[in-house]
C-alpha positions as a LaTeX table, in Angstrom:
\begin{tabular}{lrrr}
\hline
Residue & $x$ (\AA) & $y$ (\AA) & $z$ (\AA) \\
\hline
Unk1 & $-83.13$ & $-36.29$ & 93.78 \\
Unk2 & $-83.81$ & $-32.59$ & 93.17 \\
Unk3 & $-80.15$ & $-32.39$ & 93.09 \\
Unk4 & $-79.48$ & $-34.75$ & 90.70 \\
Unk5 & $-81.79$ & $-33.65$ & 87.70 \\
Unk6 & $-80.25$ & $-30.23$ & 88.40 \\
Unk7 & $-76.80$ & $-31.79$ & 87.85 \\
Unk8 & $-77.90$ & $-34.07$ & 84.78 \\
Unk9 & $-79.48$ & $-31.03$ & 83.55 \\
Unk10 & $-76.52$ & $-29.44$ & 83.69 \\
Unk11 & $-74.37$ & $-31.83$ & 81.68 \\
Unk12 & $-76.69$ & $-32.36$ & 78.97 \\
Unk13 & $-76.96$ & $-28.67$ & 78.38 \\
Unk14 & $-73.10$ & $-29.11$ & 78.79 \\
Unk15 & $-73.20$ & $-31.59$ & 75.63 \\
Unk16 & $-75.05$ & $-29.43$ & 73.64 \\
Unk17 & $-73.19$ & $-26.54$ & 73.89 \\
Unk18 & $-69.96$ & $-28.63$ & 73.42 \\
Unk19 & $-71.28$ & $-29.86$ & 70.02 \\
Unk20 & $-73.23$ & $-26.55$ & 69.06 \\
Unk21 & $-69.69$ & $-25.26$ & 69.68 \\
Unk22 & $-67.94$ & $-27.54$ & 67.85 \\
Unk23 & $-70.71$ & $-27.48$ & 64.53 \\
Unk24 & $-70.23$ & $-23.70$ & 64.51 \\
Unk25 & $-66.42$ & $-24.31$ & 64.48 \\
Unk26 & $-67.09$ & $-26.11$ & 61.56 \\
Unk27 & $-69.27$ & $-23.96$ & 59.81 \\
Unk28 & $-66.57$ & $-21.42$ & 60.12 \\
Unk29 & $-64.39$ & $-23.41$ & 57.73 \\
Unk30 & $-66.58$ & $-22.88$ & 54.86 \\
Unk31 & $-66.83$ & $-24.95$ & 51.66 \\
Unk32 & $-63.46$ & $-26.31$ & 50.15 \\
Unk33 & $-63.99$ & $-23.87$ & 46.99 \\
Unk34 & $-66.19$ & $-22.35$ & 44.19 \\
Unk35 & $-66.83$ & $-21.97$ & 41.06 \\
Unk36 & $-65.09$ & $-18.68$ & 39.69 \\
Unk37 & $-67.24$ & $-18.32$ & 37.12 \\
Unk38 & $-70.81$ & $-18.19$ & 39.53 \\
Unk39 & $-69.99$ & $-14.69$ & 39.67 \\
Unk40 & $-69.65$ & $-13.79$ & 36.24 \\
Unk41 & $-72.33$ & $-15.46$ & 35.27 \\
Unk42 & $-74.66$ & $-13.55$ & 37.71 \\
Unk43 & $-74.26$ & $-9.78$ & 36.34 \\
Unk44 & $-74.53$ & $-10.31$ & 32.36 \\
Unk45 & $-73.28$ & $-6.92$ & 30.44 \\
Unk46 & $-73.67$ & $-8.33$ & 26.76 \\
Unk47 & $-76.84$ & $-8.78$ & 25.05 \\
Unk48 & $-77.33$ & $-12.09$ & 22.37 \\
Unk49 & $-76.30$ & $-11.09$ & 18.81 \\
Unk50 & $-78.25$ & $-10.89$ & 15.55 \\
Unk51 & $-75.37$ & $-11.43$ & 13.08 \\
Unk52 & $-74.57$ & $-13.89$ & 11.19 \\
Unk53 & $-70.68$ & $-15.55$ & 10.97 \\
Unk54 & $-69.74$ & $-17.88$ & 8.11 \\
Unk55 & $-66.62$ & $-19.66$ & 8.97 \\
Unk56 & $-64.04$ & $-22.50$ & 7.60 \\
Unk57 & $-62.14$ & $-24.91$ & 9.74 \\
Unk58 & $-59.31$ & $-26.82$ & 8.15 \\
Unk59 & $-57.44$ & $-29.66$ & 9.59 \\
Unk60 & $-54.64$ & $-32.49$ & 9.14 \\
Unk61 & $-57.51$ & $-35.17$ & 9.13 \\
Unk62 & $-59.29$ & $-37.13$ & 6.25 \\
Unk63 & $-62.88$ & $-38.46$ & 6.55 \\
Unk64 & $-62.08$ & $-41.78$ & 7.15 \\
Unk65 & $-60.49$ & $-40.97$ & 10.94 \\
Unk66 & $-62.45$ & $-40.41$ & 13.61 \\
Unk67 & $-60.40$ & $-36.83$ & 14.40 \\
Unk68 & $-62.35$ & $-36.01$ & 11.67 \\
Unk69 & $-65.95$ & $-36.89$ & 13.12 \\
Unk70 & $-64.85$ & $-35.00$ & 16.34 \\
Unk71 & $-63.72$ & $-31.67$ & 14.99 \\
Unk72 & $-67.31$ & $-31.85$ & 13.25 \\
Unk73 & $-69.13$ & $-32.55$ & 16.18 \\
Unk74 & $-67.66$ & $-29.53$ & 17.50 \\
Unk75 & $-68.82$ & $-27.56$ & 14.49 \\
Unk76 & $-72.09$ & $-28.73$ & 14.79 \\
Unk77 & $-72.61$ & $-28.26$ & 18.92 \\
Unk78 & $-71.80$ & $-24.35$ & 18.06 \\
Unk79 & $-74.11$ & $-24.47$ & 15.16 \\
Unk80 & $-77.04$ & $-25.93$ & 17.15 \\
Unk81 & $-76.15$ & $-23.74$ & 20.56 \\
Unk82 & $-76.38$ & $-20.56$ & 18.30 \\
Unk83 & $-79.30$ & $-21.27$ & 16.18 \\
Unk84 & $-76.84$ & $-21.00$ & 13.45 \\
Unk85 & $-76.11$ & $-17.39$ & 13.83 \\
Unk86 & $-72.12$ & $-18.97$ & 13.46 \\
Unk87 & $-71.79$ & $-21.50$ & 11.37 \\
Unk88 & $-68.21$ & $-23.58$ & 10.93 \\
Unk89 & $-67.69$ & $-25.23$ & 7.83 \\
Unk90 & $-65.48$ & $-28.39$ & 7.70 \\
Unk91 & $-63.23$ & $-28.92$ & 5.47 \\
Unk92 & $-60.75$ & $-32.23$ & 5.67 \\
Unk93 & $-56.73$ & $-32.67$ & 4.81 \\
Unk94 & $-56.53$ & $-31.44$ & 0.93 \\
Unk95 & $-59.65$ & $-29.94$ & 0.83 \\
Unk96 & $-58.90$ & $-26.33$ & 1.02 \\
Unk97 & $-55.36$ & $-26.70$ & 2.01 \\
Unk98 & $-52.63$ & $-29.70$ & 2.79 \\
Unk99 & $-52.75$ & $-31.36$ & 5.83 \\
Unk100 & $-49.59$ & $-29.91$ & 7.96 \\
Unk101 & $-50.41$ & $-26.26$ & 6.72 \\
Unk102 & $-53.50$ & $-26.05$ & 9.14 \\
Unk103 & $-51.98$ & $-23.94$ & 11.54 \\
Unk104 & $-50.27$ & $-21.52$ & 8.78 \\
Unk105 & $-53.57$ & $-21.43$ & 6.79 \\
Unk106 & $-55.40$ & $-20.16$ & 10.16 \\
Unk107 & $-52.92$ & $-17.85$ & 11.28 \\
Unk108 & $-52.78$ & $-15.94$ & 7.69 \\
Unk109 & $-56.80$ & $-16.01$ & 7.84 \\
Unk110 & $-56.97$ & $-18.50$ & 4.77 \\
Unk111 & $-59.50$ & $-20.29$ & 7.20 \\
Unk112 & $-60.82$ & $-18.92$ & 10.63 \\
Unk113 & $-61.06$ & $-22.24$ & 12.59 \\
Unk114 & $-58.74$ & $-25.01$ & 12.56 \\
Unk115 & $-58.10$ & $-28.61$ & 14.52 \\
Unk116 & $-55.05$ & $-30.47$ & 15.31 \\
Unk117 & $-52.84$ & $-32.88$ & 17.40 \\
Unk118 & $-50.74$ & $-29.94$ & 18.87 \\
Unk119 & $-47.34$ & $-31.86$ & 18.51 \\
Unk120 & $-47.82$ & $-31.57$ & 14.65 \\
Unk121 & $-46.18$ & $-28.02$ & 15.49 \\
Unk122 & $-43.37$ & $-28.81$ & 17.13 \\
Unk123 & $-40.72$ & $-27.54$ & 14.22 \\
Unk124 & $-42.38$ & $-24.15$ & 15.07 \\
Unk125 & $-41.87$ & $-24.70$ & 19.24 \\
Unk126 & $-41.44$ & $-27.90$ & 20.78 \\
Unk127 & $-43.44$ & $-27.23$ & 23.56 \\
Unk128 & $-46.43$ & $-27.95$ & 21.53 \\
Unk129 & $-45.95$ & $-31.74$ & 21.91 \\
Unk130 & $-46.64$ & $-31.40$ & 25.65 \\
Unk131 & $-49.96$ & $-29.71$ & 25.12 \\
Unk132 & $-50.83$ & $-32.87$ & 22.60 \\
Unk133 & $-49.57$ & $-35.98$ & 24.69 \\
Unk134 & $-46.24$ & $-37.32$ & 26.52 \\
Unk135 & $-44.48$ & $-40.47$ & 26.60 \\
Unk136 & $-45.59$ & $-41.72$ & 30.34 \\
Unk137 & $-47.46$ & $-37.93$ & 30.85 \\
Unk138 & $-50.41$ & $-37.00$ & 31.88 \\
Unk139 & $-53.66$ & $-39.71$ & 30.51 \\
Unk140 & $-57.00$ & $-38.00$ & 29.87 \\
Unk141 & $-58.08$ & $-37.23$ & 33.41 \\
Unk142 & $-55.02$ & $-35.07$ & 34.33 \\
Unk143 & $-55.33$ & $-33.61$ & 31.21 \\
Unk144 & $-58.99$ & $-32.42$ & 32.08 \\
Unk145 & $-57.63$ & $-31.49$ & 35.06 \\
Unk146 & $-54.53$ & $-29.43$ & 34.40 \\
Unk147 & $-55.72$ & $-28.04$ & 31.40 \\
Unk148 & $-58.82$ & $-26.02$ & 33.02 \\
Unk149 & $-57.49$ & $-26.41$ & 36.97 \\
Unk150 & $-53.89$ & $-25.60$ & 37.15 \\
Unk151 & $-53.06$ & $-23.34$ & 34.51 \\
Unk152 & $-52.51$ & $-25.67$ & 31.24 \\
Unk153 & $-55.11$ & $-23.63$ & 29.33 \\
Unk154 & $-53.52$ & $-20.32$ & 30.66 \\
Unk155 & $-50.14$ & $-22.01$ & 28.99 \\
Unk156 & $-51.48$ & $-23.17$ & 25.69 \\
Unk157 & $-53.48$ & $-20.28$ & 25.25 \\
Unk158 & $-49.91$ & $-18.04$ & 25.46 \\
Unk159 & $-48.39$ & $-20.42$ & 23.31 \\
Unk160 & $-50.63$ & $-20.46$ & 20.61 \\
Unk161 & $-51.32$ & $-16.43$ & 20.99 \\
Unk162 & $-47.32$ & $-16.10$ & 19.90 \\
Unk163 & $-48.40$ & $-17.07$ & 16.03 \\
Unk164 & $-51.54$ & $-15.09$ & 16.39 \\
Unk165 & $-54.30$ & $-17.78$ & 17.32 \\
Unk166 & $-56.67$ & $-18.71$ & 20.26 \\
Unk167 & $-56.96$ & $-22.10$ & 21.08 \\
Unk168 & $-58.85$ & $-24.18$ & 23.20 \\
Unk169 & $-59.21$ & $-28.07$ & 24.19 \\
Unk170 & $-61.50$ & $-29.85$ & 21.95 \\
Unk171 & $-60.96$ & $-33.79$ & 21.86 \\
Unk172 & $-59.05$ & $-36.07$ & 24.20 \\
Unk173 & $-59.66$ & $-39.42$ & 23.02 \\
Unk174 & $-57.64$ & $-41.23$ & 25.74 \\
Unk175 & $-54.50$ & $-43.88$ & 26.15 \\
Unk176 & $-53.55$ & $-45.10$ & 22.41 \\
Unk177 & $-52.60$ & $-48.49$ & 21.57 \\
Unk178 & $-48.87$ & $-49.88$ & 21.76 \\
Unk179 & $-47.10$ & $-51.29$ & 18.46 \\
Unk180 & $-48.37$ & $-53.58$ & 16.01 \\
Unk181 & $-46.03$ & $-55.67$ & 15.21 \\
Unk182 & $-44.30$ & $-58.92$ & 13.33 \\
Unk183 & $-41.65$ & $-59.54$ & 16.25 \\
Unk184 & $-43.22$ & $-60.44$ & 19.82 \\
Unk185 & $-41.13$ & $-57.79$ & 22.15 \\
Unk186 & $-42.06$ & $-58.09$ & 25.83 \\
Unk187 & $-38.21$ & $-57.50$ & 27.17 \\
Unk188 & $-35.86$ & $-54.32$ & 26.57 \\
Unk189 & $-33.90$ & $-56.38$ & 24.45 \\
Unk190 & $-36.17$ & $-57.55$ & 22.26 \\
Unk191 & $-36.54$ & $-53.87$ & 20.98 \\
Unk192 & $-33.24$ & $-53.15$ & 20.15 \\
Unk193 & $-32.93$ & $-52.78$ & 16.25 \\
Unk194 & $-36.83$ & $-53.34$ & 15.87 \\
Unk195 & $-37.85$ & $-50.94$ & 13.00 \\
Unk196 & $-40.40$ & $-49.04$ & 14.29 \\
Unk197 & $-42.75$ & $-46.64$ & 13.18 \\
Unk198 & $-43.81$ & $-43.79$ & 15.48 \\
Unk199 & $-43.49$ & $-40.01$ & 15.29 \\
Unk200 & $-42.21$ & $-36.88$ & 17.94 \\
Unk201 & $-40.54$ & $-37.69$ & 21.29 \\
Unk202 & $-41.07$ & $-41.55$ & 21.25 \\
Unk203 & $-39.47$ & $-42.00$ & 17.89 \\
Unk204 & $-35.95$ & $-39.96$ & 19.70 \\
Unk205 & $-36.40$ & $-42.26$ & 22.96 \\
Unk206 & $-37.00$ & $-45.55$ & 20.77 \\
Unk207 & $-33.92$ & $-44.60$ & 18.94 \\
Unk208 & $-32.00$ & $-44.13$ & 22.37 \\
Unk209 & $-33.40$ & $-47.43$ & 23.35 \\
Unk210 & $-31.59$ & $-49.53$ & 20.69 \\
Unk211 & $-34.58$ & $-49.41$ & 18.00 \\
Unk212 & $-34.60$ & $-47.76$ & 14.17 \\
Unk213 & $-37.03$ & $-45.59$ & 13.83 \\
Unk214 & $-39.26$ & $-43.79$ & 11.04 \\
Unk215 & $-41.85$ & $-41.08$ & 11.49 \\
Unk216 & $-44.18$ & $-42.45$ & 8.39 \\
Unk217 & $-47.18$ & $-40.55$ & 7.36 \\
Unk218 & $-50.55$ & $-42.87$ & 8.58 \\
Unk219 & $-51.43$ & $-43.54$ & 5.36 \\
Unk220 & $-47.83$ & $-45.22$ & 4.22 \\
Unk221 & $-48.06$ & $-47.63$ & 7.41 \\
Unk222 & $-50.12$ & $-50.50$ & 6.34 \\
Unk223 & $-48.09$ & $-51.01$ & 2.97 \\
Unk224 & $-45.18$ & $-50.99$ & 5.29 \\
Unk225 & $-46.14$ & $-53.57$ & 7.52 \\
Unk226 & $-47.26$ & $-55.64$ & 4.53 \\
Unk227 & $-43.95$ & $-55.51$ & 2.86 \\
Unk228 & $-41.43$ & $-55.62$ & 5.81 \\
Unk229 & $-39.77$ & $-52.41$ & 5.40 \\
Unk230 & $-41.00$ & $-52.15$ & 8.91 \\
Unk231 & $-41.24$ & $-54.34$ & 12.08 \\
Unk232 & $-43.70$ & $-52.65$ & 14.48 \\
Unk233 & $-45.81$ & $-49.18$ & 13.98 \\
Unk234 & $-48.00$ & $-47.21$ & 16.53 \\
Unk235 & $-51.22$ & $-44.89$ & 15.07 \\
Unk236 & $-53.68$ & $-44.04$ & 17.28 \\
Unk237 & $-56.57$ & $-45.74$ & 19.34 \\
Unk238 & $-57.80$ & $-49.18$ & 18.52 \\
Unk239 & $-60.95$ & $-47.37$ & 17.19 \\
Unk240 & $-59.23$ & $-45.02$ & 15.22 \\
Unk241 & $-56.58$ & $-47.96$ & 14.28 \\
Unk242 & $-59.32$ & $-50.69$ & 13.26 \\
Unk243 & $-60.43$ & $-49.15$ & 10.43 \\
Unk244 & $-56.84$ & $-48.65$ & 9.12 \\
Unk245 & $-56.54$ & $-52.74$ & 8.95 \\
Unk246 & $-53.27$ & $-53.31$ & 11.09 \\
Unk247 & $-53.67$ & $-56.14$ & 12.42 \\
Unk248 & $-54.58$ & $-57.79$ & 9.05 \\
Unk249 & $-50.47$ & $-57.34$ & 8.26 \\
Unk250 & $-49.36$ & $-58.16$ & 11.89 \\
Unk251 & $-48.82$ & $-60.66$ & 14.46 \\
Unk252 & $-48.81$ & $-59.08$ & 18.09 \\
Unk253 & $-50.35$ & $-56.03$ & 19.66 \\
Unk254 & $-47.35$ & $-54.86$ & 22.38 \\
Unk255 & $-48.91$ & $-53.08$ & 25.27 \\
Unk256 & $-49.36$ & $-50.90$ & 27.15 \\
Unk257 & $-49.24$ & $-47.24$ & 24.95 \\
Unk258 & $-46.71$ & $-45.99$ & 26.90 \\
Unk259 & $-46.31$ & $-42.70$ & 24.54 \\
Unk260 & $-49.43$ & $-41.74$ & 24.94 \\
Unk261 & $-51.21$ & $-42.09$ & 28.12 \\
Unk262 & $-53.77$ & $-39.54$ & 26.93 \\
Unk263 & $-53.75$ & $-38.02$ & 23.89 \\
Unk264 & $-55.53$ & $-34.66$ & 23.66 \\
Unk265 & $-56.51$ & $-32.40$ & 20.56 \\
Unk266 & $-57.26$ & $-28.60$ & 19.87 \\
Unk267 & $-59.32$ & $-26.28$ & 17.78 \\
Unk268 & $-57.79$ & $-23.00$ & 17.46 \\
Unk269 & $-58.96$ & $-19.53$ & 15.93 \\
Unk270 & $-57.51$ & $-16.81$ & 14.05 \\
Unk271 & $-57.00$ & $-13.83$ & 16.71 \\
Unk272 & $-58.82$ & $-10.87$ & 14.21 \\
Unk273 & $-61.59$ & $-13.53$ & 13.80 \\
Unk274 & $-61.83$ & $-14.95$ & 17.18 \\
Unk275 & $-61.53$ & $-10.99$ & 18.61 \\
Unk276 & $-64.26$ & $-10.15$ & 16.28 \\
Unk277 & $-66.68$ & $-12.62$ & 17.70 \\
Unk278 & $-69.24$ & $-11.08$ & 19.90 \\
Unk279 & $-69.43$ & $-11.88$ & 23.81 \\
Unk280 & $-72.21$ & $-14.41$ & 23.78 \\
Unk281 & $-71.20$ & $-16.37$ & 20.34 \\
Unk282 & $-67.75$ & $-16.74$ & 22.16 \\
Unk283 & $-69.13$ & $-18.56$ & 25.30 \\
Unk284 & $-70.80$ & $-20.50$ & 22.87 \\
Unk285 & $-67.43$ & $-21.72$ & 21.12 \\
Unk286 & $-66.09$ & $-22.11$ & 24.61 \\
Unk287 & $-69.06$ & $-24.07$ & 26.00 \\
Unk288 & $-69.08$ & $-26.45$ & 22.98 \\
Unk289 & $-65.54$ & $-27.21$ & 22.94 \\
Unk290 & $-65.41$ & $-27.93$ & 26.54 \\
Unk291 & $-68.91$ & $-30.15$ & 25.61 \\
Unk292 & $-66.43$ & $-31.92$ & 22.61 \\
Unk293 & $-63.76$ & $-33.00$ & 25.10 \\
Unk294 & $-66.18$ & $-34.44$ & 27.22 \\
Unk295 & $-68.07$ & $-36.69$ & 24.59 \\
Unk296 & $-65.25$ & $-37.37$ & 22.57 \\
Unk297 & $-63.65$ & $-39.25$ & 25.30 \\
Unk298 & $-66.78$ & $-41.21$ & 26.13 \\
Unk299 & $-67.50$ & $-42.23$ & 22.19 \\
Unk300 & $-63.99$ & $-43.24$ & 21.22 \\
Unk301 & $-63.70$ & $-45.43$ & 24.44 \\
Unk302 & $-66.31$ & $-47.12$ & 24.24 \\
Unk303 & $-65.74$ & $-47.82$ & 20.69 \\
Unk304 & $-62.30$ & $-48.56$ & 21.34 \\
Unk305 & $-63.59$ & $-51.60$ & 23.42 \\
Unk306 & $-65.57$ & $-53.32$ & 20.75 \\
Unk307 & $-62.40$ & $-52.82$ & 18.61 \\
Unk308 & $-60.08$ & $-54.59$ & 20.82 \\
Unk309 & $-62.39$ & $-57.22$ & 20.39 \\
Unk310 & $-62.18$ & $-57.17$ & 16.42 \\
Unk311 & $-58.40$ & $-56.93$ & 16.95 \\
Unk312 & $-58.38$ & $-60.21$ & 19.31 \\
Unk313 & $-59.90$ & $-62.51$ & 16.73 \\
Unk314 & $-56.52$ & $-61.66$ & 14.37 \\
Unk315 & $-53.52$ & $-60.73$ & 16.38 \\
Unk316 & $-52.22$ & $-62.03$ & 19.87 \\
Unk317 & $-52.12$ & $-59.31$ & 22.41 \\
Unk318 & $-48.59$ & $-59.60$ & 24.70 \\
Unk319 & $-47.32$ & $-57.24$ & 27.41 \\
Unk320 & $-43.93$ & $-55.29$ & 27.87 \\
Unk321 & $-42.36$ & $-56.90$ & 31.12 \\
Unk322 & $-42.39$ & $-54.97$ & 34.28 \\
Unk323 & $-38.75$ & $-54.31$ & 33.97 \\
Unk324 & $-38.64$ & $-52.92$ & 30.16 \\
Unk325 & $-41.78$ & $-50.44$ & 31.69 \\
Unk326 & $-39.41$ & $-49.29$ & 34.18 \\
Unk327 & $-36.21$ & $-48.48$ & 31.64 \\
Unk328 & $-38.55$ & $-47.42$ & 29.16 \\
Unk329 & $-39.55$ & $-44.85$ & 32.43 \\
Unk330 & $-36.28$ & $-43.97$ & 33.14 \\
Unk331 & $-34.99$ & $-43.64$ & 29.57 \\
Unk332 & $-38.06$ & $-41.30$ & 28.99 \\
Unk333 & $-37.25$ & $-39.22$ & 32.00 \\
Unk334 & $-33.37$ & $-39.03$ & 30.83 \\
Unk335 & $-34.99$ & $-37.77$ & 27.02 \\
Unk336 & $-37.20$ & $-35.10$ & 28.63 \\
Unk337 & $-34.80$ & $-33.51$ & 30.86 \\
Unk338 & $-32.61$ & $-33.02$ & 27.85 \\
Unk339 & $-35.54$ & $-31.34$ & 26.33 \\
Unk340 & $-36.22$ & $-29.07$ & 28.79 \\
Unk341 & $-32.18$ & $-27.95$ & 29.17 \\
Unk342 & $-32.48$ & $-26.96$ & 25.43 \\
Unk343 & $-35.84$ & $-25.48$ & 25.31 \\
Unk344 & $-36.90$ & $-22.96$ & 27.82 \\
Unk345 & $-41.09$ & $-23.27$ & 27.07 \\
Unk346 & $-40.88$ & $-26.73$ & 26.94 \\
Unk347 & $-39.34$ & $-26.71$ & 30.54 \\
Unk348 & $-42.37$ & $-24.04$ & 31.69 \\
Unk349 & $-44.95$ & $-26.90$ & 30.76 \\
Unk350 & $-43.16$ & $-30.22$ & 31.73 \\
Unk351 & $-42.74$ & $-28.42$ & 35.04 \\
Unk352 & $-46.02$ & $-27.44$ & 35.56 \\
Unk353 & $-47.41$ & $-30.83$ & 34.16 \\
Unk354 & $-44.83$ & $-32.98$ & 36.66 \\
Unk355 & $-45.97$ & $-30.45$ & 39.64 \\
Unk356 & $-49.78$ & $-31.61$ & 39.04 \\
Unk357 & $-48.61$ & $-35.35$ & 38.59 \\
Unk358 & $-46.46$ & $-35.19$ & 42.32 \\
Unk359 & $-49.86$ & $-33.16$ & 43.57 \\
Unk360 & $-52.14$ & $-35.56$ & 42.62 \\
Unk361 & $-50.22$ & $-38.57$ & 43.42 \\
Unk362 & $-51.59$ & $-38.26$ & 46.77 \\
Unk363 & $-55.46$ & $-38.78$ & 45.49 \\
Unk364 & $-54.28$ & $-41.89$ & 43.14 \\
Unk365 & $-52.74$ & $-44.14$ & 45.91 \\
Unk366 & $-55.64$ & $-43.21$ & 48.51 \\
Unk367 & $-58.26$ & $-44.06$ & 46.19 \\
Unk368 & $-56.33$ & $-47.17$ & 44.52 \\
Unk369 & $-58.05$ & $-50.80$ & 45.17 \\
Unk370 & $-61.32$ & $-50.27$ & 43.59 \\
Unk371 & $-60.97$ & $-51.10$ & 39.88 \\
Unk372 & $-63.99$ & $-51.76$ & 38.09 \\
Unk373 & $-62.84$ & $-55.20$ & 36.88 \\
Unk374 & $-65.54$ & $-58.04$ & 36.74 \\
Unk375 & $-66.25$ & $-60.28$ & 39.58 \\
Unk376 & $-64.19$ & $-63.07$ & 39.01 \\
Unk377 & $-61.52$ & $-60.49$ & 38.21 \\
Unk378 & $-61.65$ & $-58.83$ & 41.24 \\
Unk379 & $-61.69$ & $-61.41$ & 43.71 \\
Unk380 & $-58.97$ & $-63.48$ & 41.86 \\
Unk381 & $-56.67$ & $-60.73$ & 43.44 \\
Unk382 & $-56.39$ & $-57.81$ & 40.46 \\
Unk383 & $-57.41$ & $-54.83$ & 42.25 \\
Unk384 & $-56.12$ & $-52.24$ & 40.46 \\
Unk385 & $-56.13$ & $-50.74$ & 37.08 \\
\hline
\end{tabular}
């Protein structure tokens, strides 16, 4: 017997061993990654400042769109995180300048702050439109994700540095809305010679698609929906769009918004101003931008559901066929590859933005099956999103 317990004693010290060996192997892996900043943040070399910074902050929007109400809520998170030792004032389109000369007005110091769409800038380098949304692109996660993971800040940062400005994110408000519209279109043929209103790359790959295109200002859309010198226009998102009365003018809401899967704003400095900024007001900035993107997702979506709603009661809501997705896909691929053969930054981005999308691919299908549809939507056999 003595025997035996010697031998059983053996194993199970055996067993132990095996998995204290085994735990230790795994300890030696270490955790997956951290946070860059931990560091940084641990040996502080600037001291809080006592002055006092006065600034302006022009834009393209008016007060009635909620661009607007997010560019201020920026304004104010700095204002409140510094005790108002920098204070932004907001000024809307017309104000203090026009509309489209925000980005000349901050780059000649006529205002130190400023907020945009980046694809408003596109006559100056069309690789601004990738940093502000694209046709079948990135939607608001891989935004988030490429932006301040894999090098899309680095990118927009350069880009914007080349006219003498600092930017950063600051608003991403999410998939828009498709076309509203007088003529139901579900099938690819059903858009050829539809006039259309939509601006930047989808307005060139509507055209290639059969469709006649114009790139209205916002504010000349209803009136041209009312009287028919256009078929179909695309804004913004249904809680930015409600407001502007669409759907009191049109039939049919045509989903999905395949031009812009997210659609992601900016706030951008002068350089002299921004380099002027001491250390701890410029975390600040950075903090409450970052703090913007975050809550303006979460208020416009869940606004946007309450307008779809509104929208329901006036319009019927119709989907593009499988099939028109796919050529509206490939036609969109077909546009962008031109792009990048003609325009060497706009290549640099769409690269790195298609690299992420391939990368991340691999999370999306694994994780695929769980929508959070309700019950009876779920088990009648729609799974995913």
């Amino acid at each position: 017997m003595k025997r035996w317990a010697t031998v059983a004693t053996v194993c199970v010290l055996a067993l132990f061993l095996a998995v204290g060996t085994g735990l230790a192997a795994k300890k030696q892996r270490g955790k997956f990654a951290e946070d860059p900043r931990h560091n940084m943040a641990k040996r502080i070399t600037f001291k809080p400042s006592d002055k006092t910074f006065r600034w302006k902050m022009v834009m393209p929007w008016t007060k009635g769109l909620l661009f607007y109400d997010i560019a201020q809520h920026f304004a104010d998170s700095v204002r409140l995180a510094s005790a108002g030792r920098l204070d932004i004032k907001v000024f809307s389109a017309d104000e203090l300048v026009p509309a489209m000369q925000t980005f000349d007005a901050v780059a000649q110091g006529t205002a130190e702050v400023g907020h945009d769409w980046p694809g408003y800038w596109k006559g100056k380098n069309e690789a601004f439109v990738a940093f502000g949304s694209v046709p079948f692109g990135l939607d608001a996660e891989g935004y988030n994700i490429w932006l301040y993971e894999k090098g899309g800040l680095e990118m927009m940062q350069e880009l914007y540095g080349r006219f003498g400005l600092h930017a950063l994110p600051c608003g991403q408000v999410g998939q828009e809305m498709g076309l509203f519209s007088n003529k139901r279109a579900t099938k690819m043929e059903d858009f050829k010679g539809l006039r259309v209103r939509t601006p930047g790359w989808y307005m060139d790959i509507m055209n290639m698609l059969g469709a006649s295109v114009s790139p209205l200002p916002g504010g000349e859309v209803y009136l041209a929906l009312e009287r028919g010198v256009i078929d179909a226009a695309e804004f913004s998102s249904p809680a930015i769009n409600y407001p502007m009365g669409f759907d009191e003018v049109t039939k049919y809401s045509i989903q999905p918004g395949v031009h812009q899967p997210g659609c992601q704003c900016a706030v951008f400095f002068n350089k002299k101003a921004w380099d002027e900024l001491p250390e701890d007001l410029k975390w600040i900035v950075q903090i409450a931008a970052m703090e913007t993107q975050l809550w303006s997702y979460n208020w416009v979506n869940a606004l946007n559901a309450k307008a779809i709603e509104e929208f329901k009661k006036r319009i019927e809501f119709v989907r593009m066929d499988t099939d028109a997705l796919i050529q509206f896909r490939k036609t969109t691929k077909e546009y962008l590859d031109s792009l990048k053969e003609k325009f060497p930054d706009v290549k640099k981005v769409l690269d790195s933005q298609e690299a992420f999308i391939e990368e991340y691919a691999v999370w999306r299908d694994a994780r695929s099956g769980v929508a959070p549809w309700p019950y009876e939507v779920y088990i009648s056999g729609r799974v995913t999103e």
